[in-house]
MARBA-3410 file (N, C-alpha, C, O; in Angstrom, 1 decimal):
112
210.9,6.0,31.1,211.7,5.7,29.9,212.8,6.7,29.8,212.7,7.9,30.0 ~ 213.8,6.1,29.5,215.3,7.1,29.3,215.4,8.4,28.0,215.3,8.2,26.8 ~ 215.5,9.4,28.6,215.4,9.9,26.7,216.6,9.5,26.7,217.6,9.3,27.5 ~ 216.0,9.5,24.5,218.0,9.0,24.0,218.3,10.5,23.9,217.5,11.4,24.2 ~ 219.7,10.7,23.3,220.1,11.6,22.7,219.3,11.7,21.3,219.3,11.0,20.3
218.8,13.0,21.6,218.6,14.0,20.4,218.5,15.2,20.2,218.0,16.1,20.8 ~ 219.3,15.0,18.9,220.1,16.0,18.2,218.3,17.5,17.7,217.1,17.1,17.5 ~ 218.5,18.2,17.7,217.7,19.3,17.3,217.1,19.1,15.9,218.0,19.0,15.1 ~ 215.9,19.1,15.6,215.6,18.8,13.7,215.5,17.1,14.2,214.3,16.9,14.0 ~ 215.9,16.4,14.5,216.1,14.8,14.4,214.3,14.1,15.2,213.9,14.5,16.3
213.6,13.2,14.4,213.1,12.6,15.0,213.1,11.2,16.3,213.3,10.1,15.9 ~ 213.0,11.3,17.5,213.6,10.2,18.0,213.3,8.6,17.6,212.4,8.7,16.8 ~ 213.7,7.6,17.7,213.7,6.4,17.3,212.1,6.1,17.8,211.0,6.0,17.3 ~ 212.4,6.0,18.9,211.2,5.1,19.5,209.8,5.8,19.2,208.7,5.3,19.5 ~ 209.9,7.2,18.6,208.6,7.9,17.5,208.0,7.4,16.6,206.8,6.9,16.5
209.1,7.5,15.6,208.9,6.4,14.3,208.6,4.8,14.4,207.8,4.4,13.6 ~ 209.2,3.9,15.6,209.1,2.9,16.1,207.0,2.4,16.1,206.3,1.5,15.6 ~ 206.7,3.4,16.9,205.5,2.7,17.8,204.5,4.1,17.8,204.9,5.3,18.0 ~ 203.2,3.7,17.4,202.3,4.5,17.1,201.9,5.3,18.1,201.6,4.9,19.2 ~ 202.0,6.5,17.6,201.5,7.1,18.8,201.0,8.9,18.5,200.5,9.1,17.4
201.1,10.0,19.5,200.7,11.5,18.6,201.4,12.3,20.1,201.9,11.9,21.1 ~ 201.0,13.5,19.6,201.7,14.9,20.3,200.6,15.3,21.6,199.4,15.3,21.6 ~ 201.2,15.4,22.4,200.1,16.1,23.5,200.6,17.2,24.0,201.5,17.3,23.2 ~ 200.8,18.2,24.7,200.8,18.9,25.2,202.9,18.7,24.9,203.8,18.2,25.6 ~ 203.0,19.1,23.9,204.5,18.8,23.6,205.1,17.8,23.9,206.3,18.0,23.7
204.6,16.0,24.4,205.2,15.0,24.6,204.5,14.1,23.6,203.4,14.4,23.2 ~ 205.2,12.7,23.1,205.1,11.9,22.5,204.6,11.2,23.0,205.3,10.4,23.7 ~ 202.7,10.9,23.0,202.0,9.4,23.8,202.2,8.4,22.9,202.3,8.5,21.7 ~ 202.1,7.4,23.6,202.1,6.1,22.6,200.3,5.9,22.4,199.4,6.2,23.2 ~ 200.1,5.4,21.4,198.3,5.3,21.4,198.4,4.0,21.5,199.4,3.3,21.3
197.1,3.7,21.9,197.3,2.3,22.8,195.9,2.1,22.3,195.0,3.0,22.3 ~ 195.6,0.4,21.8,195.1,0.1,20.7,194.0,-0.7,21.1,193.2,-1.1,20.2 ~ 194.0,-1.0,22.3,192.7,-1.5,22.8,191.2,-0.8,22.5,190.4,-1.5,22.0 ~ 191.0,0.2,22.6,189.9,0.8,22.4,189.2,0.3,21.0,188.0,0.2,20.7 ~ 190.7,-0.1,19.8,189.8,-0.3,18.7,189.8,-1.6,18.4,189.3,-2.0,17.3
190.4,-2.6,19.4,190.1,-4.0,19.7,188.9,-4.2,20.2,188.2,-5.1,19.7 ~ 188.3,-3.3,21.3,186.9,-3.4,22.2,185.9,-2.9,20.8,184.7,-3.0,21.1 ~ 186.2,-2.5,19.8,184.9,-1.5,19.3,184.9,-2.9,18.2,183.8,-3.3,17.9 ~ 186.3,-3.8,17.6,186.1,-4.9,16.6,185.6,-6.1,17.6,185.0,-7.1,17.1 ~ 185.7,-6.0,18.3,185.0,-7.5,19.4,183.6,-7.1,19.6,182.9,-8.0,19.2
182.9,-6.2,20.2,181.6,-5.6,19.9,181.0,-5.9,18.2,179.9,-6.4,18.0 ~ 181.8,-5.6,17.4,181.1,-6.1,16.4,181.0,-7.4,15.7,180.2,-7.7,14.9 ~ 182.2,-8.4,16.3,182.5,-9.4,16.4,181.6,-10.3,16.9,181.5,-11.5,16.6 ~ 181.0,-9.7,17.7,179.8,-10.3,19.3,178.1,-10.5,18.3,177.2,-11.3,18.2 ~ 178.5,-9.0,17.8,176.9,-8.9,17.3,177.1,-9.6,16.2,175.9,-9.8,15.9
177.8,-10.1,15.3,177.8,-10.6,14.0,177.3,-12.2,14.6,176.2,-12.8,14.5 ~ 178.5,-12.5,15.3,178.1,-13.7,16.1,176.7,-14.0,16.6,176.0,-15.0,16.4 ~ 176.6,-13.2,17.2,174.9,-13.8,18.2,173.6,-13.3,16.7,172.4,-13.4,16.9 ~ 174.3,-12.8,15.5,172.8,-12.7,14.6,173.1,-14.0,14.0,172.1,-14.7,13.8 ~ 174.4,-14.5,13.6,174.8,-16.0,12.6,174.5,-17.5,13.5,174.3,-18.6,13.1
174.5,-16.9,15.4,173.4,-17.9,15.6,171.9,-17.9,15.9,171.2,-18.8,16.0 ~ 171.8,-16.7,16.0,170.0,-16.3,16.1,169.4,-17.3,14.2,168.7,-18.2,14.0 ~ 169.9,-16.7,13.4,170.3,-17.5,12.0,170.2,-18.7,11.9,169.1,-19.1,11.5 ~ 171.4,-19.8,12.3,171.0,-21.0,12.6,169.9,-21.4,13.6,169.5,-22.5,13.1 ~ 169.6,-21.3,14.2,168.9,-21.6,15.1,167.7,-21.8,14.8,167.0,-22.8,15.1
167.1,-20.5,13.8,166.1,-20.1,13.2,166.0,-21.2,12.0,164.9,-21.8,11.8 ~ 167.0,-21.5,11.2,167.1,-22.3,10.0,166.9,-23.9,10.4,166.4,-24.8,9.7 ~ 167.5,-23.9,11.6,167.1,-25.6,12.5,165.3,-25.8,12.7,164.7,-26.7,12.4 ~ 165.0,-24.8,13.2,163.3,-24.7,13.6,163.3,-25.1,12.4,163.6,-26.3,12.3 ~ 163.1,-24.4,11.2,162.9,-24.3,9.9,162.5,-25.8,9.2,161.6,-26.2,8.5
163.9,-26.7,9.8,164.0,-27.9,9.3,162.9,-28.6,10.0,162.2,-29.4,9.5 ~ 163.0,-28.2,11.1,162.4,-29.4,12.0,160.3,-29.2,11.7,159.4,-30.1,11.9 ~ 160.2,-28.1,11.4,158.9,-28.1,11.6,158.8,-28.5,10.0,157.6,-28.5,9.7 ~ 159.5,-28.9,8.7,159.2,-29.6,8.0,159.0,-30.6,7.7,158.3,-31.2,7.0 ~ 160.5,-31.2,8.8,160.8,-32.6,9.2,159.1,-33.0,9.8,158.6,-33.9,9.0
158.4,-32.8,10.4,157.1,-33.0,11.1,155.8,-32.6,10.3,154.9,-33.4,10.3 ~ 155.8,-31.6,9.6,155.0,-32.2,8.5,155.0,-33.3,7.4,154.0,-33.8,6.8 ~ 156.4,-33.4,7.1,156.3,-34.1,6.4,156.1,-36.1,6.7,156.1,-37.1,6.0 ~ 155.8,-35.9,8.3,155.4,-37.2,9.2,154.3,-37.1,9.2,153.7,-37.9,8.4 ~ 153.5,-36.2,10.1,152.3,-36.2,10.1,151.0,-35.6,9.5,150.0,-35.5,10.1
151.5,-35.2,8.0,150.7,-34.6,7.6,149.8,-35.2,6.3,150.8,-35.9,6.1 ~ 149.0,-35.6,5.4,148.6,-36.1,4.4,149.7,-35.6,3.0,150.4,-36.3,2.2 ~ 149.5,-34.2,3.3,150.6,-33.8,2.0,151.9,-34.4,2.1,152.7,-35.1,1.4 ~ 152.0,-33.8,3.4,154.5,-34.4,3.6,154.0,-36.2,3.5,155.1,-36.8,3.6 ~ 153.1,-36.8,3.3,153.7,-38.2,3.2,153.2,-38.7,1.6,153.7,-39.7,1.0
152.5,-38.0,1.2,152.5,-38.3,-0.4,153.6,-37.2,-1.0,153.5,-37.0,-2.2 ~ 154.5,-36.6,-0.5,155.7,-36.4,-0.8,156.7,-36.8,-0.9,157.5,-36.9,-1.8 ~ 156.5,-37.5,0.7,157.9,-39.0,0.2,157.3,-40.1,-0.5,158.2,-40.9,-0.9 ~ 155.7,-40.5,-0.8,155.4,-41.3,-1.4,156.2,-41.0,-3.0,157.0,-41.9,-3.3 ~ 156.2,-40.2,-3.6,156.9,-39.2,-4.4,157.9,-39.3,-5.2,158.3,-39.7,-6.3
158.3,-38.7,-3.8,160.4,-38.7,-3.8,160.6,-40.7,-4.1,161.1,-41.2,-5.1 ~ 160.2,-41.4,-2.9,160.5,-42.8,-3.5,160.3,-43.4,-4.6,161.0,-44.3,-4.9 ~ 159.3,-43.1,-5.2,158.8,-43.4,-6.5,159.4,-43.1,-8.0,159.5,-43.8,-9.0 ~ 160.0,-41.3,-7.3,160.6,-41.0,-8.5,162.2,-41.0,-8.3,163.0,-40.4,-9.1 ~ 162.6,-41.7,-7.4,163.9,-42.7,-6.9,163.8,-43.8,-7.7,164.6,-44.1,-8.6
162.7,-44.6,-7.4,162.9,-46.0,-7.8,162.8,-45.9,-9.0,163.4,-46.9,-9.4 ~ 162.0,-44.9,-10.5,162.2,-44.9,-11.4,163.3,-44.7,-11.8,163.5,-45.3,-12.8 ~ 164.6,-43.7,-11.1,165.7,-43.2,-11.8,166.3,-44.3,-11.7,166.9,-44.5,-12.8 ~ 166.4,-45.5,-10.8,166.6,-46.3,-10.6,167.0,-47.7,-11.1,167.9,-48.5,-10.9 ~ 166.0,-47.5,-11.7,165.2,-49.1,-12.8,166.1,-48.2,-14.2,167.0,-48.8,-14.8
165.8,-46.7,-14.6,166.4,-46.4,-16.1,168.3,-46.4,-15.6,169.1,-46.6,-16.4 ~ 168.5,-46.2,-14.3,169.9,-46.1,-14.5,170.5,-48.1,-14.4,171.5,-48.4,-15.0 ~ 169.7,-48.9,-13.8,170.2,-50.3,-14.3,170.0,-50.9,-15.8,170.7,-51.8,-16.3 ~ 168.7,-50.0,-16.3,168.4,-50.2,-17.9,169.4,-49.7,-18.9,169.7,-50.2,-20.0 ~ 169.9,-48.7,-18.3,171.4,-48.0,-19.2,172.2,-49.2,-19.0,172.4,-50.1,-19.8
172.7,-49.2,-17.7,173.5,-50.2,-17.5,173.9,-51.8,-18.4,174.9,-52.2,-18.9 ~ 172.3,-52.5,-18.2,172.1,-54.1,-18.9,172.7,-53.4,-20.6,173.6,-54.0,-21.1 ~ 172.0,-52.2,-21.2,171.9,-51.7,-22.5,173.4,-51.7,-22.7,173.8,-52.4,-23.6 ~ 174.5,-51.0,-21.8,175.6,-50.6,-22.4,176.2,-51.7,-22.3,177.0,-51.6,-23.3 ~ 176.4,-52.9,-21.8,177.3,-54.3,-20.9,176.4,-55.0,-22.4,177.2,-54.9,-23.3
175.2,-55.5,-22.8,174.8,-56.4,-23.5,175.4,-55.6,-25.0,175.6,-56.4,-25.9 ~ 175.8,-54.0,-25.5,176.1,-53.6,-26.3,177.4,-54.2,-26.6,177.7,-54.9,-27.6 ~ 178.6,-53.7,-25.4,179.7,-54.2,-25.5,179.6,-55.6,-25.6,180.5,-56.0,-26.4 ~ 179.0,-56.6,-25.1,179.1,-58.4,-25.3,178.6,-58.1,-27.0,179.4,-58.2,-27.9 ~ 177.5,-57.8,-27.2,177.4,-57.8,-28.9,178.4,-57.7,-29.9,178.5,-58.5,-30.8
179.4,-56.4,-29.5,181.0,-55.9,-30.1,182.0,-57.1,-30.1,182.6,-57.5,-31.1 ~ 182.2,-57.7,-29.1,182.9,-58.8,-28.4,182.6,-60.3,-29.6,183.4,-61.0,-30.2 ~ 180.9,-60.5,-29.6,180.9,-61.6,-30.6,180.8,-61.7,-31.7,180.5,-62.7,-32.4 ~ 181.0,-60.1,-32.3,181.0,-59.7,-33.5,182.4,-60.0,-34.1,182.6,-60.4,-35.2 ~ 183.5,-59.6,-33.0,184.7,-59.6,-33.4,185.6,-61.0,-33.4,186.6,-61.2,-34.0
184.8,-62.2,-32.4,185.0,-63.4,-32.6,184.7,-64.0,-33.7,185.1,-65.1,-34.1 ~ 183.7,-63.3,-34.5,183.3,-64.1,-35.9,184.2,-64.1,-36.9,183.9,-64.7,-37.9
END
């Protein structure tokens, strides 16, 4: 690299420019990989615990998915769940007939 001119007291451009420190009376540039390698290392391990994590959370599913097949309890649980589906079921078409036969009531009230 060319030195520029500089004046005595003056800091050079390409100092202020680009990060760097003093060594043995010369201006090194610091060079930024080292704290790239130390955030990719932690990058790595974040990674491989968030899939150790899923992975773990998949088993998770699956060995309930399978009790809930072959087990006496997991199937009077979906007996259950369907049951208390098909109730919400029957009361949310019961709102429904209620609100539709309310409004026809309004309707032949106001034809009178």
């Amino acid at each position: 690299m060319e030195k520029p001119d500089v004046h005595e007291g003056e800091i050079p451009e390409y100092m202020t420019e680009q990060k760097g420190y003093f060594e043995q009376g010369r201006w090194v540039l610091e060079s930024e990989p080292l704290a790239t390698r130390v955030d990719e290392n932690v990058i790595d391990k974040r990674f491989s615990e968030a899939t150790r994590s899923v992975i773990s959370s998949i088993d998770d599913v699956m060995k309930v998915t399978r009790d809930l097949v072959a087990t006496e309890e997991g199937k009077q649980y979906i007996e259950k769940s369907i049951k208390d589906t098909q109730m919400q079921i029957q009361r949310s078409f019961d709102e429904i007939i209620r609100h539709v036969k309310n409004e026809l009531d309004k309707k032949v009230k106001n034809l009178k």
